[in-house]
C-alpha positions as CSV (number, residue, x, y, z in Angstrom):
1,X,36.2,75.1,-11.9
2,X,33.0,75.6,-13.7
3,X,33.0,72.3,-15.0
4,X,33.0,71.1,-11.6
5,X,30.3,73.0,-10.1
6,X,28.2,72.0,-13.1
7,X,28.9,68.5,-12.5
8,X,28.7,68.6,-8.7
9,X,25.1,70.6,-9.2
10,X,23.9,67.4,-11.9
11,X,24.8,64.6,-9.2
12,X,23.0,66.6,-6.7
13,X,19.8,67.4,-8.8
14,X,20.4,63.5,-9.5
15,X,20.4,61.9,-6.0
16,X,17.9,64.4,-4.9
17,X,15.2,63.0,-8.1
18,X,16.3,59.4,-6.7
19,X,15.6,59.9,-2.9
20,X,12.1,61.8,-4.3
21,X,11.1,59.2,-6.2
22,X,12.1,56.3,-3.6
23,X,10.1,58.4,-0.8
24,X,7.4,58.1,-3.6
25,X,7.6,54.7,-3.8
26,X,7.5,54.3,0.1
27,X,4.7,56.5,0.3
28,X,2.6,54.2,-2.2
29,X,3.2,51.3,0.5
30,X,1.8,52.7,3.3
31,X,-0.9,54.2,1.2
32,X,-1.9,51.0,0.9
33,X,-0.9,49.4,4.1
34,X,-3.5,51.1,5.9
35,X,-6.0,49.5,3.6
36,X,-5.6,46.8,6.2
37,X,-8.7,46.1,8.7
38,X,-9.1,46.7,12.5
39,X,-11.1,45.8,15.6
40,X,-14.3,48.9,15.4
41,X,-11.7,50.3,12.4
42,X,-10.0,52.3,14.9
43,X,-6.9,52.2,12.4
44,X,-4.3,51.9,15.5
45,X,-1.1,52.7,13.5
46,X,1.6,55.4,12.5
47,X,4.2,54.9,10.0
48,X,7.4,56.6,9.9
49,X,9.7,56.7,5.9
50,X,12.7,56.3,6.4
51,X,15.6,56.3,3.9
52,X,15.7,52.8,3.2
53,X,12.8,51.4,5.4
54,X,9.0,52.0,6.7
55,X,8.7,51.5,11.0
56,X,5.1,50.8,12.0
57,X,4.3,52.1,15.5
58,X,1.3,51.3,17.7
59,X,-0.9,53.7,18.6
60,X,-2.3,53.2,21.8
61,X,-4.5,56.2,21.4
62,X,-7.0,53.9,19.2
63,X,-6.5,50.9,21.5
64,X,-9.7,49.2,22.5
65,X,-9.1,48.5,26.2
66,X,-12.2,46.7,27.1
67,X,-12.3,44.3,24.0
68,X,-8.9,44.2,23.8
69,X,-7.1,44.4,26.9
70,X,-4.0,42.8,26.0
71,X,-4.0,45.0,22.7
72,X,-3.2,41.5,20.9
73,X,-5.8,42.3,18.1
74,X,-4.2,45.8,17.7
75,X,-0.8,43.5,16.9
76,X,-2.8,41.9,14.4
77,X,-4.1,45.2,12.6
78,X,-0.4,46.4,12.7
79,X,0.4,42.8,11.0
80,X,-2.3,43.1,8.8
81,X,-1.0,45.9,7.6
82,X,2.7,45.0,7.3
83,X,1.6,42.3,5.0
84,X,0.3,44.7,2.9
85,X,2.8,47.2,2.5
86,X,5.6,44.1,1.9
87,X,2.8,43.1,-1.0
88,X,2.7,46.7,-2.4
89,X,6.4,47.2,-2.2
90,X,6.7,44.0,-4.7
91,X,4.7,46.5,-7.1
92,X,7.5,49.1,-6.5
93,X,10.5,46.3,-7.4
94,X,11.3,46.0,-3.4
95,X,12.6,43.1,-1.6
96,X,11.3,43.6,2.2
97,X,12.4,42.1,5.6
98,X,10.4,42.4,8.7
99,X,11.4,42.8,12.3
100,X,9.4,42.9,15.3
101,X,11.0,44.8,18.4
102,X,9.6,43.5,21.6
103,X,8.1,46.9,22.4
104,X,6.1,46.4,19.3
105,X,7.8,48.7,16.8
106,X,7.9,47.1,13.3
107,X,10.9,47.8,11.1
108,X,10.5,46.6,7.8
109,X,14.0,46.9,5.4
110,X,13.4,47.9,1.9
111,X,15.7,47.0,-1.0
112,X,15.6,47.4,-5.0
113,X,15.6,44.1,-6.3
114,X,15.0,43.4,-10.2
115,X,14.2,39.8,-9.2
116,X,11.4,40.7,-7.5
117,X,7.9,39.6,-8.8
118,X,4.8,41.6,-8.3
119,X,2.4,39.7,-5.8
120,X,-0.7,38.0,-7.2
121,X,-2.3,39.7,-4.1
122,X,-2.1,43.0,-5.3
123,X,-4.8,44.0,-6.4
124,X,-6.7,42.3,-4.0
125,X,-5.6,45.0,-1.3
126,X,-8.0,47.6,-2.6
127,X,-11.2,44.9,-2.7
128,X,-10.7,43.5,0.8
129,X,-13.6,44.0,2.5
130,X,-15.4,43.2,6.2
131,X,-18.9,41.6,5.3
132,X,-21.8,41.5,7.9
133,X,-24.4,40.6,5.3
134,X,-26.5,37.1,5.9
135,X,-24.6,34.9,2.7
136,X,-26.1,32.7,0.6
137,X,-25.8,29.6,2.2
138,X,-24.0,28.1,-0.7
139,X,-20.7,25.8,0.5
140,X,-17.4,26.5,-0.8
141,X,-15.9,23.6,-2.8
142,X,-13.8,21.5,-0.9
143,X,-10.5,21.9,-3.4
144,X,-11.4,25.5,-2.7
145,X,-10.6,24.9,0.9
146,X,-7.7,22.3,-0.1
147,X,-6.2,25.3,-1.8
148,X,-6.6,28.1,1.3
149,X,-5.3,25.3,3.5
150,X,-2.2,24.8,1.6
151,X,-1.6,29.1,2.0
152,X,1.8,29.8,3.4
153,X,1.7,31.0,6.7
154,X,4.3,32.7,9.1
155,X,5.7,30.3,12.0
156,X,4.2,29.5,14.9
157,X,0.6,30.0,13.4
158,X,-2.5,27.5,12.9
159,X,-5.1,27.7,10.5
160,X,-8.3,25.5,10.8
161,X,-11.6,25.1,9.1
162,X,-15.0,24.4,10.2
163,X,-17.6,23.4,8.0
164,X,-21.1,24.2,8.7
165,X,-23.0,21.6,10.2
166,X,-19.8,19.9,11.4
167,X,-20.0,19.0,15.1
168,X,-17.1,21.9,15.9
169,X,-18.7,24.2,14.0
170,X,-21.9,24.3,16.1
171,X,-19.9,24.1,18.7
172,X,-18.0,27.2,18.1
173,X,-21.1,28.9,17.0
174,X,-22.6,28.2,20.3
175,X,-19.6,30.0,21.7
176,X,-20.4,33.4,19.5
177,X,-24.0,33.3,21.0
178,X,-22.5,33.3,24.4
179,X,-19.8,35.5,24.0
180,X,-22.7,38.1,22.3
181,X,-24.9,37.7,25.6
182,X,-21.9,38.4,28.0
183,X,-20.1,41.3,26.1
184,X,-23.5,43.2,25.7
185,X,-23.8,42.9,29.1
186,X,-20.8,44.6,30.2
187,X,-21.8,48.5,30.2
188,X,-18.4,49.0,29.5
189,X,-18.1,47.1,26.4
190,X,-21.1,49.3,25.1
191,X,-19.9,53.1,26.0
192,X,-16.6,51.6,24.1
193,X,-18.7,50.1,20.9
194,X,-20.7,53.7,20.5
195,X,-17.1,55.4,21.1
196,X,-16.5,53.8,17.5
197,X,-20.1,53.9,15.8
198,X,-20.4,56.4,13.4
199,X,-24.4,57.3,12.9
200,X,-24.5,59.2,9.6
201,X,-22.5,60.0,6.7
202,X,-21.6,63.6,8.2
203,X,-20.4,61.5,11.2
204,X,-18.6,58.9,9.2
205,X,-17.0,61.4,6.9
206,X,-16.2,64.1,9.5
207,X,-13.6,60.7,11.5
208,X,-12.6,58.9,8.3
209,X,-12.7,55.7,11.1
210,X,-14.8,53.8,13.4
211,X,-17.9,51.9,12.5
212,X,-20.0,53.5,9.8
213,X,-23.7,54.0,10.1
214,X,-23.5,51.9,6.2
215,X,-21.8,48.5,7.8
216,X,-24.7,47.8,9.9
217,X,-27.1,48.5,6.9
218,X,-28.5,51.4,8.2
219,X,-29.7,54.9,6.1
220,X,-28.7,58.0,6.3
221,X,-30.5,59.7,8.6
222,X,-29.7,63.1,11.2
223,X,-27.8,61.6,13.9
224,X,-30.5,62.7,16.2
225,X,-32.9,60.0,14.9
226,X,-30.0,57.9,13.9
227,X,-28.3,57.5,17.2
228,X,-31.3,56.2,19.1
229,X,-32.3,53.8,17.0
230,X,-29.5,52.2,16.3
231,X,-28.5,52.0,19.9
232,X,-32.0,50.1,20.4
233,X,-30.4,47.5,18.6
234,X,-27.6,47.0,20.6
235,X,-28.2,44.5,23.3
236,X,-27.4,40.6,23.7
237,X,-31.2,39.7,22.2
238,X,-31.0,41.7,18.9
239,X,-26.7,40.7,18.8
240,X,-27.6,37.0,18.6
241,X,-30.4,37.4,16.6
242,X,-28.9,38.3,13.7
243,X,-25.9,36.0,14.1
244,X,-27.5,33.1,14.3
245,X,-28.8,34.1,11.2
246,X,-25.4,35.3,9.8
247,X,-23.8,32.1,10.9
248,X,-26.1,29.4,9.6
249,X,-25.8,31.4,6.3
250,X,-21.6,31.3,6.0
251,X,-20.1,27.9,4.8
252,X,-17.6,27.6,7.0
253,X,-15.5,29.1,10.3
254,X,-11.7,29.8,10.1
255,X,-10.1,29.9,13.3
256,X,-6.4,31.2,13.3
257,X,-4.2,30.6,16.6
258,X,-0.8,31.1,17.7
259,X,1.4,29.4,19.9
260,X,2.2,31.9,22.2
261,X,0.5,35.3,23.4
262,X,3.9,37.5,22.3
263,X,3.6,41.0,20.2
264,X,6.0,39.0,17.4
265,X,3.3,36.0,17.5
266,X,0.5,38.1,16.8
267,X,1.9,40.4,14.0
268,X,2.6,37.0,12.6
269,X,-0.7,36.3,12.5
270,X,-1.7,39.5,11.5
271,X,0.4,39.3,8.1
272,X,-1.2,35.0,7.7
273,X,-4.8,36.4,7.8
274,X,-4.4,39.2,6.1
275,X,-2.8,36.5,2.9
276,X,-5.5,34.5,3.6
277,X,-8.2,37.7,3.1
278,X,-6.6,38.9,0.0
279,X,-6.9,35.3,-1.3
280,X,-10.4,35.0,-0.4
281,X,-10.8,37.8,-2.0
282,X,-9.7,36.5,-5.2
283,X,-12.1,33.5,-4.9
284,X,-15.0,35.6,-4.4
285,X,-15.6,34.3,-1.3
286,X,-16.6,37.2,1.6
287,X,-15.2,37.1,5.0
288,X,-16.8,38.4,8.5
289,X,-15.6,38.6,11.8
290,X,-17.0,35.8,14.6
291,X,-14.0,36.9,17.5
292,X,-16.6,37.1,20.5
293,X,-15.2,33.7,22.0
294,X,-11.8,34.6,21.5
295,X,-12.4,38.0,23.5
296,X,-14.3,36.3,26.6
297,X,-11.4,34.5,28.7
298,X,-13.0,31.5,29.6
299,X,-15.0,31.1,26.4
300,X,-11.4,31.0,24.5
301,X,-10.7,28.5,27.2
302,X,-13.5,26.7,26.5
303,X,-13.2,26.7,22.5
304,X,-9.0,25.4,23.0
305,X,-10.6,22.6,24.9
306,X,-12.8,21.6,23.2
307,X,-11.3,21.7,19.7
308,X,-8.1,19.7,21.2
309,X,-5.6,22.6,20.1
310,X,-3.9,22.1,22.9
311,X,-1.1,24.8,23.6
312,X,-2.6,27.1,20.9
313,X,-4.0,30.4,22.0
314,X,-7.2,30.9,19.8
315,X,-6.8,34.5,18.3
316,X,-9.0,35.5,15.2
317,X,-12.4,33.4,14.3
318,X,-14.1,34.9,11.0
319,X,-16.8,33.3,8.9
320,X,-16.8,32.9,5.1
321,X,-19.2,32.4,2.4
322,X,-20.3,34.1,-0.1
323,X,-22.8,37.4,-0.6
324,X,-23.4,40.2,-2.1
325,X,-20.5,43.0,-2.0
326,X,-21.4,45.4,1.0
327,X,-20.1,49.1,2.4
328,X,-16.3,50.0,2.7
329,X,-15.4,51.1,5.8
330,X,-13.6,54.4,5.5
331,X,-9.8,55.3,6.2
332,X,-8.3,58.1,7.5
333,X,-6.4,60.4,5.0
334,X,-2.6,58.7,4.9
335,X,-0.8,62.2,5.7
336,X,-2.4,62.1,9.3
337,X,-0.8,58.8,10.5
338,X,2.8,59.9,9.3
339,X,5.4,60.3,11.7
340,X,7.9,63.4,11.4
């Protein structure tokens, strides 16, 4: 009877290490999914771990309604950072599988597989970076761009590049100038913009979100004299000032579309860009966001017309180049975006 007991109390203590250490191993994937970027870096995700599996939920309290009415570009955070927890769980010796539920949860199945090989990507996860800096005007080589282009990509999305100077490209640049001038003059676009801003590093450390006082370049300063000044900058004038700048210095636009506005669409195109980033990351080549004329209705309109795509729904535009290596945004501790 003893005998028993003992072994009973070994095969407990055994499946109990193994379900600790598998939680463990879960844990280390969303640690790093939430690595993954954001419109304003709201961070508009919780994650519950389950036995065998990790479900991504929306939430809608970091939604950006103005910007991002439709939420599609919260879809594309939440695929964002599905791509990087199935890339982390390679790490971990986990085969994944993702499913998209049409109210937008994301269930992603998690197995042991000792065929799995560890991603390339990696490492890649914890570089990733936004970059507003001007570049340096140099031109990524074209088997560079051969290589990107060749980048596997979920189905039903579209990846196309735009070299500066190229007719489209100052085309689409002419759309980011317009889409600055009429978001900054929508009141409501700015009180939701200063919702996000972050003035100061007490600020910035106090949310562990938004946009930090260190993105825009700006010093530390008490958020009394902080505050003011930077909002003096925000206005359609100053906005387009320093894109044009911004955009004559990147080497070339990347425009990523789908081919229908659906939540499964969009996290598809979340988990293609976020490849692509972690990629172009690898290459030293830095990446900013350009997603005014995607935002403005009639611009987007405009931009599908005018670049023949047809039935494609422009989603994500970004810029890429190369520059110095600029501020991290912060992220929220990952114990307060875990479900119960």
């Amino acid at each position: 009877m003893r005998k028993k007991i003992l072994f009973l109390v070994v095969m407990m203590t055994s499946v109990t290490n193994q379900l600790n250490a598998q939680r463990a191993d879960l844990l280390f994937m969303v640690e790093h999914a939430i690595k993954a970027p954001s419109g304003h870096n709201t961070q508009p995700w919780k994650f519950k771990i389950n036995e065998h599996s990790v479900d991504i939920y929306p939430d809608y309290g970091k939604a950006l309604p103005v910007v991002d009415p439709d939420n599609r570009e919260l879809f594309v955070s939440l695929g964002c950072a599905t791509e990087n927890l199935c890339i982390a769980a390679t790490i971990k010796g986990y085969r994944s599988e993702v499913s998209v539920a049409a109210d937008g949860l994301i269930h992603i199945d998690l197995q042991r597989d000792t065929t799995i090989t560890p991603s390339p990507l990696f490492p890649q996860i914890a570089m990733r970076q936004t970059n507003r800096n001007v570049y340096d005007g140099r031109i990524i080589p074209v088997d560079s761009i051969c290589e990107l282009q060749a980048m596997e990509k979920e189905p039903a999305v579209g990846v196309r590049f735009f070299r500066n100077g190229s007719h489209e490209f100052n085309m689409i640049a002419d759309l980011i100038l317009a889409g600055n001038s009429r978001q900054m003059d929508d009141e409501h676009f700015i009180a939701e913009l200063k919702q996000w801003m972050r003035y100061n590093k007490k600020h910035a450390d106090g949310t562990h979100d938004g946009l930090s006082y260190a993105v825009f370049g700006a010093p530390n300063l008490p958020r009394f004299i902080s505050q003011p000044v930077m909002g003096m900058f925000i206005n359609g004038k100053q906005q387009n000032k320093g894109d044009r700048k911004k955009i004559a210095s990147s080497s070339h636009l990347v425009l990523f579309t789908t081919e229908a506005n659906t939540i499964e669409q969009w996290v598809a195109l979340g988990r293609t860009l976020e490849r692509y980033l972690l990629k172009m990351t690898a290459m030293g080549i830095a990446i900013g966001y350009m997603n005014q004329p995607n935002e403005v209705k009639d611009l987007a309109l405009t931009m599908t017309s005018s670049l023949g795509l047809g039935s494609q729904y422009p989603t994500v535009l970004i810029r890429i180049g190369y520059s110095e290596r600029a501020p991290y945004s912060q992220r929220r501790p990952v114990e307060t975006v875990l479900l119960p």
